[in-house]
C-alpha positions in Angstrom: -49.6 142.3 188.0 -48.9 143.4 184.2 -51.8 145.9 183.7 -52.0 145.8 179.0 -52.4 149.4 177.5 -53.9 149.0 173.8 -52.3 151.7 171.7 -55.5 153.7 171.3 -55.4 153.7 175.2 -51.9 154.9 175.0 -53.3 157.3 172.2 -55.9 158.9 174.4 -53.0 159.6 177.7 -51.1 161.0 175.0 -53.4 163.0 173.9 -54.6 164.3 177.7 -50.7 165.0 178.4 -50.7 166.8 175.1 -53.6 168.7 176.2 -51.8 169.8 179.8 -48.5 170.8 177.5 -50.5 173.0 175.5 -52.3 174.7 178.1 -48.8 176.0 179.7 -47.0 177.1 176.2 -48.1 180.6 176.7 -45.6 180.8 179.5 -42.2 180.5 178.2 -44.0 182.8 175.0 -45.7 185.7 177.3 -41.5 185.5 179.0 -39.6 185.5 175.8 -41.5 188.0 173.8 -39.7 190.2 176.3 -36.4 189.3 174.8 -36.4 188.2 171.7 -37.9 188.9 168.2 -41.4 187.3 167.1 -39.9 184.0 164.9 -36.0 184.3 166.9 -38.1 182.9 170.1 -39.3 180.3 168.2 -37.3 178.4 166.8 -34.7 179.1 170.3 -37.6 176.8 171.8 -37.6 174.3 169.5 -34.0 173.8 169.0 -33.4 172.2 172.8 -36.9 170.2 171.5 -35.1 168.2 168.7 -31.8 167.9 170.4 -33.4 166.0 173.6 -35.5 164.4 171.4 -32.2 163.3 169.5 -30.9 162.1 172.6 -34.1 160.5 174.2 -35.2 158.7 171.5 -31.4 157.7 169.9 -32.0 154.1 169.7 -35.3 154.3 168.2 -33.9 156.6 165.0 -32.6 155.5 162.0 -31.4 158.3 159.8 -30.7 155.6 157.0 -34.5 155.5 156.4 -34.8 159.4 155.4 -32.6 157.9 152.2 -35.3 155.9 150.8 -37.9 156.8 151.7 -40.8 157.0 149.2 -41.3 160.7 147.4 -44.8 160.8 149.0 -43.7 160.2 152.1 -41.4 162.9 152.0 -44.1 165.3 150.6 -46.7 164.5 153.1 -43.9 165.5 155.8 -42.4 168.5 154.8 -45.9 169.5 154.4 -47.0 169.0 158.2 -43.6 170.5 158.7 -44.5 173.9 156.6 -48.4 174.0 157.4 -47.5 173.4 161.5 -44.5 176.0 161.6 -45.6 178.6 159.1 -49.1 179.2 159.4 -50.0 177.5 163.1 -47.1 178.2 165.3 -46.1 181.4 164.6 -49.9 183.3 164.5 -50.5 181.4 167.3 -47.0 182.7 169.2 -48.3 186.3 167.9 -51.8 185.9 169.6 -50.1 184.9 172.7 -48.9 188.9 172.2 -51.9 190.5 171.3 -54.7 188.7 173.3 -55.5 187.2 176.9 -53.8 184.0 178.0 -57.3 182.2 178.2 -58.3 183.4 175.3 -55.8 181.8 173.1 -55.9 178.3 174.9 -60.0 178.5 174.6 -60.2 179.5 171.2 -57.4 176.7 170.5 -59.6 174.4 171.6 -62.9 174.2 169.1 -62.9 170.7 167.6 -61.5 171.9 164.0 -59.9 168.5 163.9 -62.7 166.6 164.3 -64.4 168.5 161.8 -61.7 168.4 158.9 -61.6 164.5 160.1 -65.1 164.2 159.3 -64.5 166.3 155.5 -60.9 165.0 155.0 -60.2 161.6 156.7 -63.9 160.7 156.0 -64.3 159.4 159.4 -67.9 158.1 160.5 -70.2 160.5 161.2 -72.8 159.7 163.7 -75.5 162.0 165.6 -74.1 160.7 168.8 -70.4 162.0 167.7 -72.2 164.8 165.8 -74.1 165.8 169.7 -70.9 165.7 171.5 -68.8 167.9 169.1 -71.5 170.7 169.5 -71.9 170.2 173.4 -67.7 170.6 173.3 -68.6 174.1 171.2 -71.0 175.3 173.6 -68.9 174.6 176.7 -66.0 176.8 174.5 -68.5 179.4 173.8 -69.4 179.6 177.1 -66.1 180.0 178.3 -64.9 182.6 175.4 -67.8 184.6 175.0 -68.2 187.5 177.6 -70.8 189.9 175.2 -73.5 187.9 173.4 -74.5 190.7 171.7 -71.5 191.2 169.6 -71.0 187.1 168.9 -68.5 187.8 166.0 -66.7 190.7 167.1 -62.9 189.1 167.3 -59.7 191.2 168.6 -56.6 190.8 166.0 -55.2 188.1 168.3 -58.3 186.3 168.5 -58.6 186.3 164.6 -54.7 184.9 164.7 -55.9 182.4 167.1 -58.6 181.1 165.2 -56.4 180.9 162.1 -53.6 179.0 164.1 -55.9 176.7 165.1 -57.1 175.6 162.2 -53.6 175.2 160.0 -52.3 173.4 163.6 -55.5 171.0 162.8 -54.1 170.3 159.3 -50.8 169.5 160.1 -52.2 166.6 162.8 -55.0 164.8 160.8 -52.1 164.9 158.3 -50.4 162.4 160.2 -53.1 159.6 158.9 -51.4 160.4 155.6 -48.5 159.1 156.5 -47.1 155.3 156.4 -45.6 153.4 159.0 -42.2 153.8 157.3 -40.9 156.2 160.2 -41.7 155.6 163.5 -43.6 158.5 165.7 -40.0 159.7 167.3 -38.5 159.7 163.7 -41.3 162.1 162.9 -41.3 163.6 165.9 -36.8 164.6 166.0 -37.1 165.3 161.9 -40.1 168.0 162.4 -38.6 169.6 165.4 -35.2 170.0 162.9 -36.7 170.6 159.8 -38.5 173.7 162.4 -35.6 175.5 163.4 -34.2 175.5 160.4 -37.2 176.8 158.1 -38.5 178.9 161.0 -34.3 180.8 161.4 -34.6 181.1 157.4 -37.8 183.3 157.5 -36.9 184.8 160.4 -33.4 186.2 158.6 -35.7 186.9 155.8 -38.0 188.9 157.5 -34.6 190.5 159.2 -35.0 189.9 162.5 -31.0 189.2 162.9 -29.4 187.2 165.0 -30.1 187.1 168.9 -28.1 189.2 171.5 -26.2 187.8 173.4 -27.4 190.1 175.7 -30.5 188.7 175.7 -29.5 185.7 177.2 -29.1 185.0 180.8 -29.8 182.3 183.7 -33.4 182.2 183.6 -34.1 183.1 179.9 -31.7 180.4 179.1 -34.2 177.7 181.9 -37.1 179.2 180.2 -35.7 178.2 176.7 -34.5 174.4 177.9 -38.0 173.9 179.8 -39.9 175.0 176.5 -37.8 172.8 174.6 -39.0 169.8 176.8 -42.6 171.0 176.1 -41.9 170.8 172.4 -40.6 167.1 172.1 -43.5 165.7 174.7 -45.7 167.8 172.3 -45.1 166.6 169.3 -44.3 163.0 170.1 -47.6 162.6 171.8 -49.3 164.5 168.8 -47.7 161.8 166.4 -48.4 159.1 168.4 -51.4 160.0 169.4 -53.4 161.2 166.0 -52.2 157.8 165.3 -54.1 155.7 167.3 -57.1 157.7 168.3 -60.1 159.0 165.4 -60.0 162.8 164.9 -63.1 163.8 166.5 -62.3 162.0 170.0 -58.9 163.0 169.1 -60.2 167.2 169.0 -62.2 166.5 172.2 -59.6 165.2 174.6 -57.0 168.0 173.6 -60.2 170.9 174.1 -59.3 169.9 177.8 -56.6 172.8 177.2 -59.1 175.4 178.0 -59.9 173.6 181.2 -56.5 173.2 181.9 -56.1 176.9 181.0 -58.6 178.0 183.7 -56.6 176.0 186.2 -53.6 177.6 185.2 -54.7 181.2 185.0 -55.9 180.5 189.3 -52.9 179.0 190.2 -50.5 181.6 188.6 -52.1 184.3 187.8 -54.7 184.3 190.7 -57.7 184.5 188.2 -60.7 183.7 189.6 -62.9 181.6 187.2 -66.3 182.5 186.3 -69.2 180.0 186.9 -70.2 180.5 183.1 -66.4 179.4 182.4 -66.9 176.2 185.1 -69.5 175.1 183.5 -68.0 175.5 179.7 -65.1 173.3 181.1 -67.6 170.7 182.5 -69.1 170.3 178.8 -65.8 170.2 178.0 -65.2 167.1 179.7 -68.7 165.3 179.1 -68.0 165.5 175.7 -64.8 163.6 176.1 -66.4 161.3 178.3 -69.3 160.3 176.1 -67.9 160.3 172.5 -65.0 158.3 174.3 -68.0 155.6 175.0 -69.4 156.0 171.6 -66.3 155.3 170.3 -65.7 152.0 172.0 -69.1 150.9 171.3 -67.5 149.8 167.5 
């Protein structure tokens, strides 16, 4: 039996996947920082990204398209492309440095999508959507605060975090901006391109140099070609999935992260959750649960 996905069903798997991805990026960053410069392991990730994606999505690209397409189209890419690699990814790779594992994923998490979806994309504000945003906040609160008596009392690489956060929220509800003149995997290959190149430029800019050779071996070379598989599921399921699914359910599903995060930090790094951390996640999840509901209720 043939079991029909709408595409905002396909949207909100996309977006859970998306959510898993994110949750393990610190990996291959926490390795590489080890051996390469700041912005050099960046764009060494995303490179194998846009040549698989290249190769996995070849029949669905047609480079003819970049040739006419419209002036704002172009515009409204190349500004995703900037916002996402210049002021999300490489603050956020930099907290990954300077702060906890958890931390980063946690404070990735706080619905600034839904909220610039609400100011920007003029989505529908309810008090039902309005309840479930702010349970999703408490559950991160309760999962990122440790002192309650100094609430606002950031380290450098939560500050980065935060920041990342909300410029990688910019670049996704931009997405809505954008026609149906390319295809998610045309946006998804050109970004990941238009990525390494822009991100080698500043790095030589900001003279970082080439990378060793020396630097490169067996596993740093796995570590590089398994993060570049992270990069293309990420962003494809990003395009396609900011697409089909309204921003604030959108910022909900992918705050799974932080759950997913928790898991992570047991499994691998033998972290033992907290039950104030347990029950952040379980917010977490209600909230995705619940404004899913409200939104079907249109």
């Amino acid at each position: 039996m043939t079991i029909y996905m709408t595409n905002r069903t396909k949207g909100i798997i996309a977006l859970f996947l998306l959510s898993v991805i994110w949750a393990s990026f610190g990996l291959p960053i926490r390795y590489l920082s080890n051996h390469f410069a700041l912005i050099q392991q960046i764009y060494l990730r995303i490179l194998p990204a846009a040549v698989f994606g290249t190769i996995i999505f070849y029949k669905d690209l047609n480079i003819k398209k970049f040739f006419t397409m419209p002036k704002k189209q172009w515009l409204v890419l190349i500004f995703r492309c900037v916002v996402l690699y210049g002021f999300a990814v490489i603050p956020y790779t930099m907290a990954y440095t300077l702060t906890t594992y958890s931390d980063v994923s946690f404070l990735g998490s706080i619905p600034t999508t839904a909220v610039l979806g609400f100011i920007l994309l003029r989505e529908r504000i309810t008090k039902q959507k309005l309840l479930w945003v702010l349970v999703s906040v408490a559950g991160i609160l309760l999962i990122t605060i440790k002192n309650y008596h100094q609430l606002f009392s950031w380290s450098r690489g939560d500050e980065l975090a935060l920041f990342a956060d909300l410029f990688f929220s910019l670049s996704y509800i931009g997405r809505k901006w954008q026609s149906s003149y390319l295809n998610n995997k045309e946006i998804s290959v050109f970004m990941l391109y238009f990525g390494t190149v822009f991100l080698f430029l500043v790095s030589l800019t900001l003279k970082e140099g080439i990378p060793s050779v020396n630097s490169f071996n067996i596993i740093t070379s796995l570590v590089i070609l398994g993060a570049g598989i992270l990069n293309v599921g990420s962003l494809f399921f990003v395009n396609y999935g900011f697409e089909y699914v309204e921003a604030a359910l959108a910022s909900n599903i992918v705050s799974l992260e932080s759950f997913f995060a928790v898991i992570y930090g047991f499994v691998l790094f033998k972290e033992i959750p907290t039950f104030q951390s347990l029950i952040g996640g379980l917010l977490i999840i209600g909230s995705v649960v619940f404004l899913n509901k409200e939104e079907e209720k249109k």
